[in-house]
N, C-alpha and C positions, 0 to 999 in steps of 0.2 A: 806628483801629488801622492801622498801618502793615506791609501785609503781609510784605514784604521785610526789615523791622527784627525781626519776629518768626519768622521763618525762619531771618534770618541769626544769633540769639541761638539759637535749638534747634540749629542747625547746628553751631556753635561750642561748644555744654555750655555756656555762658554760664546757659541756660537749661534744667532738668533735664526742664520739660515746662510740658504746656497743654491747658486743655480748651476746645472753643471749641464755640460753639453758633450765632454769628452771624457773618455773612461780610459784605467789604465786595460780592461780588457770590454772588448767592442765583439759585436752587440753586446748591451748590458744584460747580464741575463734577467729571467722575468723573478729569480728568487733573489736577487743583490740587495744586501741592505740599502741601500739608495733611494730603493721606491719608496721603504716607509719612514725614516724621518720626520716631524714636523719642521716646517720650513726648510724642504728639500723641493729644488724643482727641477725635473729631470728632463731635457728636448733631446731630437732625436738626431741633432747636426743642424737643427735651425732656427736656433737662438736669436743669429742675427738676420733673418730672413721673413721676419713681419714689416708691416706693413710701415707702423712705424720707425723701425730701422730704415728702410726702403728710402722714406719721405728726407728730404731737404727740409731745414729749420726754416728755411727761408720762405718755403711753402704753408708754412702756415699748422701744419703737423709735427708731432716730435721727433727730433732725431734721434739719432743713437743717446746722447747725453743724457733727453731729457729720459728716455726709457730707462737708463743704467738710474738714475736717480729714483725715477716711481718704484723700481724694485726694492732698490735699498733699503726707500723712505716705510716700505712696507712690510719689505723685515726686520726692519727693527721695530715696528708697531707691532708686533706678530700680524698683521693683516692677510688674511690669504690671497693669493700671489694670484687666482684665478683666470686661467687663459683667456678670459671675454676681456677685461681689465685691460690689457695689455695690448688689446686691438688698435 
């Protein structure tokens, strides 16, 4: 990933948003453009590690899919991405 290409696409509305989980340099530091973007969401390596990722469709909660879709569906609404949301 090219951090600059993906900054200057959030910067621009090019790009409505992002969730990023891996960095090319780790820990992210605390002054990285990344924190402040509008529709930047930034996890700390556990992305896929909620609750509903965890869950089976078949259980009755969402899986990974329907999760990958609420985000999407949410940035492109500009909707904030809000960690409760997401529970």
């Amino acid at each position: 990933m090219v951090d600059e290409a993906l900054l200057a696409a959030l910067d621009s509305g090019h790009l409505a948003g992002t969730a990023l989980d891996v960095f090319n340099i780790e820990p992210l530091p605390p002054d990285h453009r990344y924190w402040t973007p509008p529709g930047a969401q930034v996890t700390p390596h556990i992305a896929g590690a909620t609750n509903p990722c965890a869950a089976s469709p078949s259980s009755g909660s969402p899986g990974r899919l329907a999760l990958f879709q609420t985000i999407m569906s949410k940035c492109a609404h500009g909707t904030s991405l809000g960690t409760s949301s997401l529970r």
